[in-house]
C-alpha positions in Angstrom: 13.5 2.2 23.2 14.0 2.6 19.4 13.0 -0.5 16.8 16.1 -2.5 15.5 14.3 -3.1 13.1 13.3 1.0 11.5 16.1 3.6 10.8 16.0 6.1 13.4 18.9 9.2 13.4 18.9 8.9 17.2 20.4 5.8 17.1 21.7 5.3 14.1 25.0 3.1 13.7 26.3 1.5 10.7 29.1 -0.8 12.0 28.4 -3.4 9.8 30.2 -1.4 7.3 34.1 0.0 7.0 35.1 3.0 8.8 35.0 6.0 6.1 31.6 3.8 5.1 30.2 4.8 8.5 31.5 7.8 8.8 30.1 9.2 5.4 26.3 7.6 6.0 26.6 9.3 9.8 28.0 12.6 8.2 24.8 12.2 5.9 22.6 12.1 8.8 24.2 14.5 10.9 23.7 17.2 8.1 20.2 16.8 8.1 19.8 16.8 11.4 21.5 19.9 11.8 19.6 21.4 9.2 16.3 20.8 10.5 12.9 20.3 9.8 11.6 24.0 9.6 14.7 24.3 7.0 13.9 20.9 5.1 9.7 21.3 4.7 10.7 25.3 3.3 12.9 24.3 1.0 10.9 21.5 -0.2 7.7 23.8 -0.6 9.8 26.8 -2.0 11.4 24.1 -4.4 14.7 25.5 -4.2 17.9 24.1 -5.9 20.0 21.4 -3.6 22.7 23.6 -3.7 24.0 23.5 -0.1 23.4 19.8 0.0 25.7 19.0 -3.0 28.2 21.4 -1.8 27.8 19.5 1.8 28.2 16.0 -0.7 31.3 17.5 -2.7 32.6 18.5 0.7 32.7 15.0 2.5 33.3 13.0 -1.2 29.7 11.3 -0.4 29.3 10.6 -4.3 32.8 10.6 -5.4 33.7 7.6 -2.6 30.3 5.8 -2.9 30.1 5.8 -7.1 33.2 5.1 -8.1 33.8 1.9 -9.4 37.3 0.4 -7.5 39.0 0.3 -11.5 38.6 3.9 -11.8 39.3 5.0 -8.0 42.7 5.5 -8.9 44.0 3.2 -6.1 41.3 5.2 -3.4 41.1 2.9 -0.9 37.4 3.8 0.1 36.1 4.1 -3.4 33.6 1.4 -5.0 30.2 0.8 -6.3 29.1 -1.3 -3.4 25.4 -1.9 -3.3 25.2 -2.6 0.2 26.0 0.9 0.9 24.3 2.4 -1.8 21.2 1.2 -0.6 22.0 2.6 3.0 22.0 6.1 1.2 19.2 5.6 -0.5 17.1 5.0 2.9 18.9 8.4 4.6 17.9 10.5 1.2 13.9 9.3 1.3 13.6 9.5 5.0 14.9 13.2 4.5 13.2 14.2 1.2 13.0 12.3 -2.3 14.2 15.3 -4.1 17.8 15.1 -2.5 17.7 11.4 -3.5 16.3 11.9 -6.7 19.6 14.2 -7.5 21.7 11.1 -6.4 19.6 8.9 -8.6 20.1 10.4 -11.6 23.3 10.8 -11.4 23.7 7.1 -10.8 21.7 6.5 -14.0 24.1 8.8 -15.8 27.3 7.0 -14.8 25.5 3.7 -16.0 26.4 3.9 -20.0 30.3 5.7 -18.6 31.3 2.7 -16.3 29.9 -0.1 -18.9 31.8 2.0 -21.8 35.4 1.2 -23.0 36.4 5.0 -23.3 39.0 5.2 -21.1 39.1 8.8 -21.5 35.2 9.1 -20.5 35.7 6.8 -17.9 38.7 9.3 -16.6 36.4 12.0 -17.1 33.6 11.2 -15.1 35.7 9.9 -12.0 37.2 13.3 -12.1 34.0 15.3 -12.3 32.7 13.2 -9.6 35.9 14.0 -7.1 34.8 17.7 -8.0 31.4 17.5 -7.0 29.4 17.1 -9.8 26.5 15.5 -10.8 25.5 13.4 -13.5 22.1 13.3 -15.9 21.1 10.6 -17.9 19.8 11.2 -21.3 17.9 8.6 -22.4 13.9 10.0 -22.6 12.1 12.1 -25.1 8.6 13.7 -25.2 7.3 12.1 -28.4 8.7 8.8 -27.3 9.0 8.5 -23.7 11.4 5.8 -23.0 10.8 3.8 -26.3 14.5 3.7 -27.4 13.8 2.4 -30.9 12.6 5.9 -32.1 14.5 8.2 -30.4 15.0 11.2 -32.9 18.2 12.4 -31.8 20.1 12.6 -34.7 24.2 11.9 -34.9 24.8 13.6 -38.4 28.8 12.5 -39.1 30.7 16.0 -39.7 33.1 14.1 -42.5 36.1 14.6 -39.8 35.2 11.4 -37.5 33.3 12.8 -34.9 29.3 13.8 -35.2 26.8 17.0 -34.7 23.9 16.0 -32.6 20.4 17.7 -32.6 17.2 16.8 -31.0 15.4 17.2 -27.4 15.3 15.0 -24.5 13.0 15.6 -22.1 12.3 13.9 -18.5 16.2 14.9 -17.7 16.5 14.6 -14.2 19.7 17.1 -13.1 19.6 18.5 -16.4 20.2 21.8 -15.6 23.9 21.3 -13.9 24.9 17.9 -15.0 28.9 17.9 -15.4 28.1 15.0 -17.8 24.8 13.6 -19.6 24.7 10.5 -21.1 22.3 11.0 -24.3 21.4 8.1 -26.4 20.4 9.0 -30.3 21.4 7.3 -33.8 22.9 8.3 -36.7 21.7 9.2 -39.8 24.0 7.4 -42.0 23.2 4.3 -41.1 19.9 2.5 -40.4 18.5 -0.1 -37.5 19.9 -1.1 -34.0 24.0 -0.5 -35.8 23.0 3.2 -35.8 22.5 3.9 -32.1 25.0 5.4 -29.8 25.5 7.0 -26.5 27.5 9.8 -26.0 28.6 12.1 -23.2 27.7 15.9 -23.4 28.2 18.7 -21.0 25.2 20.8 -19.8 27.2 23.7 -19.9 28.3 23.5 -24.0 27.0 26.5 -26.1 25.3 24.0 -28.3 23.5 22.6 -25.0 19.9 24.3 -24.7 17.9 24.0 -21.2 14.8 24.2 -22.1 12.7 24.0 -18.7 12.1 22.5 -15.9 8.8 20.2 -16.8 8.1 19.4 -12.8 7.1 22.2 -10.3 9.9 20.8 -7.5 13.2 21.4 -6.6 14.0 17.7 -8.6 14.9 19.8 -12.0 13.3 17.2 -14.2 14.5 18.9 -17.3 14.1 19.4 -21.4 17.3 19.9 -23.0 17.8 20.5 -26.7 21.0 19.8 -28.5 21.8 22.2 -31.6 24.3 21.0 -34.0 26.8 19.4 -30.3 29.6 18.4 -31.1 30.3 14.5 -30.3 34.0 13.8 -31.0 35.9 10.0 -29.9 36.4 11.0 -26.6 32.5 11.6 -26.1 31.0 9.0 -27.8 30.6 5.7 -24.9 29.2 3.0 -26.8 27.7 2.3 -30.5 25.3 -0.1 -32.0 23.4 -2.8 -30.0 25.8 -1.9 -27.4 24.4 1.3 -26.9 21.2 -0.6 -26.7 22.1 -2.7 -24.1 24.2 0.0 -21.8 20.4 1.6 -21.7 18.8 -1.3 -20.3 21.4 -2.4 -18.2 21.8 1.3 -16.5 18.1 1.0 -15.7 18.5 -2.5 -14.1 21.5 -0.4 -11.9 19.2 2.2 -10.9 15.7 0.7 -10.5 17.1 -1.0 -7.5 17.5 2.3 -5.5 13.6 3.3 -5.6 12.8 0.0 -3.3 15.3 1.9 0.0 14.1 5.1 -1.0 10.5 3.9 -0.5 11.4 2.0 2.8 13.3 5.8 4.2 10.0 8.0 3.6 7.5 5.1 5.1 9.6 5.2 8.3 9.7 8.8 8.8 6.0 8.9 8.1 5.6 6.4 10.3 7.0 7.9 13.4 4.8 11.1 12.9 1.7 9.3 12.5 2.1 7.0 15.3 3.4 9.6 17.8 0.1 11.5 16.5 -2.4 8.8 16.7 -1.3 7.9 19.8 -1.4 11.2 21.5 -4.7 12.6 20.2 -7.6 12.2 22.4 -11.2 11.1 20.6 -14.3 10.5 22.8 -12.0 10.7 26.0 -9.6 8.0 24.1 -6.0 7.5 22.3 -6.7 7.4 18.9 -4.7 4.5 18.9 -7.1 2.8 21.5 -9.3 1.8 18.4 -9.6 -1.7 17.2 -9.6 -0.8 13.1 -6.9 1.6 14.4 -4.9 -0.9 15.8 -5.2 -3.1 12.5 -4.4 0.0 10.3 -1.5 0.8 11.8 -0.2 -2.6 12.9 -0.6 -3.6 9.1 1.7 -0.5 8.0 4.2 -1.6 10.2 4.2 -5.3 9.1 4.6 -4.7 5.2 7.0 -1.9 6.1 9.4 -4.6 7.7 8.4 -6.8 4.6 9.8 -4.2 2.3 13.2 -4.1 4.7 13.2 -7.7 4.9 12.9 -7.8 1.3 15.0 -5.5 0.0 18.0 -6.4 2.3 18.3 -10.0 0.3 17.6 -8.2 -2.7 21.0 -6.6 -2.5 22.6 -10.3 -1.5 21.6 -11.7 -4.9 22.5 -8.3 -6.8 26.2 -8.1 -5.3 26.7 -12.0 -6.0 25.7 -11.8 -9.6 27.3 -13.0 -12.2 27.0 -14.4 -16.1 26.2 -18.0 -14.4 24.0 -16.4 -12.2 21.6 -13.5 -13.3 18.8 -14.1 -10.7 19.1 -10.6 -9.5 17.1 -10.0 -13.0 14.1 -11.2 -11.5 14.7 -9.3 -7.8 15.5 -6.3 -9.0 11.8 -5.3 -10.8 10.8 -7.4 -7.8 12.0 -4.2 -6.2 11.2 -1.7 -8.0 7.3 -2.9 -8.6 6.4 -5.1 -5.5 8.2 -2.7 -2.5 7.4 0.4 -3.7 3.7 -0.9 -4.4 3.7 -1.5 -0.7 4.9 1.5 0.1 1.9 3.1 -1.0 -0.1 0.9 1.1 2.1 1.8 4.2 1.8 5.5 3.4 -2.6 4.8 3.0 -2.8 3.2 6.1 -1.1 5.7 8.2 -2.9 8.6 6.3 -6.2 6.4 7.1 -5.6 6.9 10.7 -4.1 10.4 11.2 -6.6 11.9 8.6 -6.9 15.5 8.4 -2.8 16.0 9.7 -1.5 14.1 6.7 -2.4 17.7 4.9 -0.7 19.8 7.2 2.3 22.0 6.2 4.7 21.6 9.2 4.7 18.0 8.7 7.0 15.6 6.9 4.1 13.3 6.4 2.7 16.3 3.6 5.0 15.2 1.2 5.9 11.5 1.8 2.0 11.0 0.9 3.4 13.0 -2.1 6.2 11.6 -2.9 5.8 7.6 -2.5 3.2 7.9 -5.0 6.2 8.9 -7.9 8.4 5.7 -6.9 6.4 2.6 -8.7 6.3 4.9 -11.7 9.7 5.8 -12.2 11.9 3.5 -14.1 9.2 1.7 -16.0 5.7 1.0 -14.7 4.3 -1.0 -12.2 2.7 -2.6 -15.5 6.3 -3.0 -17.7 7.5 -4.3 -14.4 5.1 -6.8 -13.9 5.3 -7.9 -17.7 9.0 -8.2 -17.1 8.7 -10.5 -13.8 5.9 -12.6 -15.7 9.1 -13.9 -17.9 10.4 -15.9 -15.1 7.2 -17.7 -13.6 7.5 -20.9 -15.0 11.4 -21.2 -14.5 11.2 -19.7 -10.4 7.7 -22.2 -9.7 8.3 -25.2 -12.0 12.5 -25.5 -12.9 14.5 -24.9 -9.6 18.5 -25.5 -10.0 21.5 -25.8 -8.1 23.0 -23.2 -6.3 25.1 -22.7 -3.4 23.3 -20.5 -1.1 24.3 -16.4 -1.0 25.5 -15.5 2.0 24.5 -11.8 3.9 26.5 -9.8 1.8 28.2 -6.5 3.5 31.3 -6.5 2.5 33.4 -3.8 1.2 33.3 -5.0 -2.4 33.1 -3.8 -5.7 30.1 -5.0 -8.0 32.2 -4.9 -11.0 29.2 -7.6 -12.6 26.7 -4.4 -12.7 29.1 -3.0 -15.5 29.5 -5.9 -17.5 26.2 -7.5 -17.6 26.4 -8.4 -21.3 23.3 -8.2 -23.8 20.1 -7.6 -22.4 18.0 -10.6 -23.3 17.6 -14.4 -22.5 15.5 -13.7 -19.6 13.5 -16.8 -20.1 16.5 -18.6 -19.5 17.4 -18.0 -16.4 17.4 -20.4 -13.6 16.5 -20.1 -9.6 17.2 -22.4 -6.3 14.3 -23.7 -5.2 11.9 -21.3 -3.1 10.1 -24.0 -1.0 12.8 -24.3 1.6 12.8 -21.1 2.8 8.8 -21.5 3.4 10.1 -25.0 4.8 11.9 -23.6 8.0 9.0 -21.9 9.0 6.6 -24.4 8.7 5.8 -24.1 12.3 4.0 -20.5 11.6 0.2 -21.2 11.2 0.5 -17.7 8.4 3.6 -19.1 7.0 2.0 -22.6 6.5 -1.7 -21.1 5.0 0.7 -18.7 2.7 2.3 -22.1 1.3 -0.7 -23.6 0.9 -1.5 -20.4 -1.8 2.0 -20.6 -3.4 1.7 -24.5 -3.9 -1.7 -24.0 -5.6 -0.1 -21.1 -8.0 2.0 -24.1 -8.9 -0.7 -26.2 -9.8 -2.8 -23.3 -11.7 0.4 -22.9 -13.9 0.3 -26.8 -14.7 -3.2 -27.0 -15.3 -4.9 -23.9 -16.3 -2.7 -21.0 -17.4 -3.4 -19.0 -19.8 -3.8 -20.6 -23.4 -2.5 -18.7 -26.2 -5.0 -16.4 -26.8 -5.5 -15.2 -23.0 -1.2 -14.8 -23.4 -2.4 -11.9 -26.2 -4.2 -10.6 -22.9 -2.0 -7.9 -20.8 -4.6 -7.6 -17.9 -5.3 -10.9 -17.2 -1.5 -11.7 -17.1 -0.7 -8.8 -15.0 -3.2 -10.2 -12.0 -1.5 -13.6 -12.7 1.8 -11.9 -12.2 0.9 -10.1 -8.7 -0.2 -13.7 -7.5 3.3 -14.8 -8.4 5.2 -11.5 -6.9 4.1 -12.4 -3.7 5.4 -15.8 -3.9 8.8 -14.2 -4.7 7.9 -11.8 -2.0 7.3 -13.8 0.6 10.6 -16.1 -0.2 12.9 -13.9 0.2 11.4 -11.9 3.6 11.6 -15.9 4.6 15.2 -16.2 4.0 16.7 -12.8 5.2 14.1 -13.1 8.7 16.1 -16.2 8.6 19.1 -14.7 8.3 18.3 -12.2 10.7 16.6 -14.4 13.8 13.5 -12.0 13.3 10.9 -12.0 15.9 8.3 -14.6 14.7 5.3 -12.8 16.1 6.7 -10.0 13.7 6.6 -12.8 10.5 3.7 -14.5 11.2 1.5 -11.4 11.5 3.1 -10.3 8.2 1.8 -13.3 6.6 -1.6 -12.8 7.7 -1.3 -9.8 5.7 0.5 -11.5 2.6 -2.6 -14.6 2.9 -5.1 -11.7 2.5 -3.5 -9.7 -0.1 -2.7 -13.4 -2.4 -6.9 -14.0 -1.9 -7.9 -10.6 -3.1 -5.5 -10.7 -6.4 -7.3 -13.8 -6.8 -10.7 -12.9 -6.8 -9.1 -9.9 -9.0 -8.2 -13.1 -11.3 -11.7 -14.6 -11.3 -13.6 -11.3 -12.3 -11.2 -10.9 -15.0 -13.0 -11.0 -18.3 -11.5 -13.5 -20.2 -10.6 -15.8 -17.1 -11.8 -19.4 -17.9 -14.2 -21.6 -16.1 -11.5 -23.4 -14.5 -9.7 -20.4 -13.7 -12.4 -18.9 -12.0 -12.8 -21.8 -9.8 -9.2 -22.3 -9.4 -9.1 -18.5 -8.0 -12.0 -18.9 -5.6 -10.2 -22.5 -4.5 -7.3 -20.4 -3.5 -8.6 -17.8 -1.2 -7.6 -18.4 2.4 -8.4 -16.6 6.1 -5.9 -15.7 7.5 -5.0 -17.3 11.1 -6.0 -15.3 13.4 -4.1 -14.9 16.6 -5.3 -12.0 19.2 -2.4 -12.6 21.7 0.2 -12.6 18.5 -1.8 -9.4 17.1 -1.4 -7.7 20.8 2.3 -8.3 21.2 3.3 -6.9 17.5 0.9 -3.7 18.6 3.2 -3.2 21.6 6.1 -2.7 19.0 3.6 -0.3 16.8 2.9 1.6 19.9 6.2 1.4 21.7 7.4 4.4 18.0 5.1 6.9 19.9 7.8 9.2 20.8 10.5 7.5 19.5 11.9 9.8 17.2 10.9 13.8 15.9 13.5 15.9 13.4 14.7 18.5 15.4 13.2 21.7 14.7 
């Protein structure tokens, strides 16, 4: 019987969504399936071009109807940006292969700086090249600079007639090498500081456009472009000044959200290989799966996997109820990006712990989701930037709790219009949060749930009473292990209120929290070995280690779930 609670294609059916919705993530699915396995692991390995899966997506609409904001659908009754679905995608691409969703990626980060922009025109533009198929690229990277914005050296040179010639390289360009439309951010040369910068559409296929090479041996075409004297006129250029600025930042806010489901899609088809292995390999006249540390490995993989779910699911509540009175989803959204893909890592080492030697083999898909899930946590800023970003909201999330009506599940077919009008990016360290300690309230009763508290409460008093002066502030790595301790507090809160939401099995929660009590005690003794951690500090960190609660008869029926995937589900060939 499959796991309501993992994607499987056997079963698969998303009727909590509108019909064309449905029909389009089951299409999705269905060409995948029909493709195969054999077909899927050659073309990875071969790192051929997605050309029959974008001409299978220009086909069915799949990025027109799912990318197009309702005020550009041209009165398309299907057509939104609706995150709920977005995110459904996102799962189908990783459980299939991260280069098909890293084509879909970009092209969402490309359409960033067009939807926030007030050029109609380029606005028309891109809804049009999207109902033809295309993809998008987002220009924003360079190899001197990486992602520092501030010294990007593409140059805008004004050609005296109102429009500009732009020169310079960008490099990192996924989709480069067919993009119907790159969004490239650079500055002009007449004018100096954050009033010079602008972003600007350009087509991959322009003379003036240069593909340089692909800089990643995959079929992702990570590219380097170069621009020789393009020209930019009105109808290209999408936003100027600090605008430009902020359409950068807010496009990344848009698209780091989709690396948490494409995590969650390549840990569950890995997961279903290596259990069905484990369990039917014989050691020393045994299941491999009849091994205690087994047992734990894989029983552990399946519990942060449904974290990462449970997660990410309320995630996408907070993100489609945003607002300009309610930017919480600031705080979720590198939550995301950093904390689930993090843990998929650890889902992926566990498995590969168990099943060993087979995680190398060729015919598998488990070869390259122990691959792939290592790229997620460091695309779209670090785990490190990440972290530095979440620390900006500690005080406000532990200490300052406000009012809000609570956010309800949120699948309706609606348009996030807010994700295109965010507004400046800064002012982070004025947002506000409900209070988290209810949701840990209604599950009081869970012995995990209860210790885990106990370690969140105590984060609480270390902020009061001994965080860092100003001095240990100057000090990244201390900070960072200060900002894992409060990730899982933020973590745990909102698996709390979507298993809430959900009437999740609490033998499934509690065991989860066993997990979460044991990863908060080992980021503190990271904390106390730190070098410039304080006397109190140290002590403070020892103080808050906890065992976890143990509970064999708990521990046995969650295995049953782990064990009952054996089988389960297998691509067809």
């Amino acid at each position: 019987m499959a796991d309501s609670l993992l994607f499987n294609p056997r079963t698969y059916d998303p009727a909590h969504f509108d019909p064309e919705t449905r029909r389009l993530l089951r299409a999705t699915v269905d060409w995948f399936e029909d493709r195969g396995k054999r077909r899927l692991i050659e073309d990875y390995r071969s790192r051929a071009w997605l050309g029959d899966f974008l001409a299978f997506a220009a086909k069915e609409q799949l990025f027109a109807t799912f990318l197009t904001p309702a005020s550009e659908a041209g009165g398309h009754a299907d057509k939104r940006w609706d995150t709920a679905r977005i995110a459904a995608l996102n799962e189908i691409f990783g459980f299939y292969g991260l280069d098909y969703w890293y084509a879909w990626q970009v092209t969402i980060l490309g359409l960033g700086p067009v939807w926030q922009s007030d050029n109609a025109a380029a606005r028309a533009r891109a809804a049009e090249l999207l109902a033809q198929g295309e993809v998008f690229a987002f220009g924003l990277s360079e190899k001197s600079h990486g992602a520092d914005i501030y010294s990007t050296d593409m140059l805008l040179e004004p050609d005296g007639e109102g429009g500009f010639r732009a020169s310079g390289s960008k490099y990192y360009i996924g989709n480069g090498n067919a993009a119907g439309l790159v969004s490239v951010f650079g500055r002009r040369t007449d004018i100096e500081g954050p009033d010079g910068y602008v972003f600007f559409a350009a087509d991959s296929r322009h003379p003036a456009y240069h593909l340089v090479k692909n800089v990643v041996d995959s079929s992702k075409y990570v590219s380097e472009f170069r621009l020789d004297g393009y020209p930019v006129g009105p109808d290209d250029v999408l936003h100027t000044g600090r605008a430009a600025f902020d359409a950068a930042l807010n496009t990344v806010n848009v698209g780091k959200f989709n690396l948490c489901t494409a995590s969650i899609g390549i840990c569950e088809h890995a997961m279903y290989e290596a259990v069905t292995h484990a369990h039917n390999r014989i050691l020393y006249g045994r299941p491999v799966t009849a091994f205690p540390h087994v047992r734990r490995e894989l029983t552990d993989a399946y519990v942060r996997l449904v974290g990462m779910k449970l997660f990410s699911d309320r995630a996408v509540d907070y993100f489609r109820s945003a607002g300009p009175d309610d930017r919480r989803y600031l705080l979720f959204n590198p939550m995301t990006k950093m904390k689930v893909t993090t843990e998929g890592e650890k889902v992926v080492d566990l498995m590969w712990d168990v099943i060993a030697a087979k995680g190398f083999e060729k015919d598998t898909y488990f070869a390259q989701a122990a691959a792939e899930i290592r790229s997620l946590p460091k695309l779209e800023g670090t785990v490190h930037v990440n972290l530095a970003l979440i620390l900006k909201f500690l005080r406000n999330h532990l200490l300052d709790p406000a009012g809000y009506e609570p956010v309800p599940t949120r699948l309706d077919a609606a348009d996030d219009a807010f994700l295109f009008r965010q507004g400046p990016a800064r002012g982070l360290g004025s947002v506000r949060f409900h209070d988290w300690r209810p949701a840990f309230d209604a599950y009081a009763h869970l012995p995990n749930t209860s210790r885990f508290r106990e370690q969140a409460d105590a984060l609480c008093a270390f902020v009061t009473t001994a965080a860092p002066d100003e001095e240990q502030s100057r000090d990244l790595d201390l900070l960072l292990a200060v900002g894992q301790l409060f990730a899982l507090v933020v973590h745990g809160q909102l698996i709390l209120e979507q298993a809430a939401l959900t009437g999740l099995d609490e033998d499934v929660l509690d065991e989860l929290f066993a997990v979460l009590v044991r990863d908060f005690s080992a980021y503190a003794v990271e904390l106390h070995g730190k070098d410039s951690a304080t006397a109190e500090q140290q002590r403070w960190a020892l103080d808050a280690v906890r065992r976890p609660v143990v509970d064999a008869a708990r521990s046995a029926r969650v295995w049953e779930r782990v064990e009952a995937l054996s089988g389960t589900y297998e691509m067809a060939p």
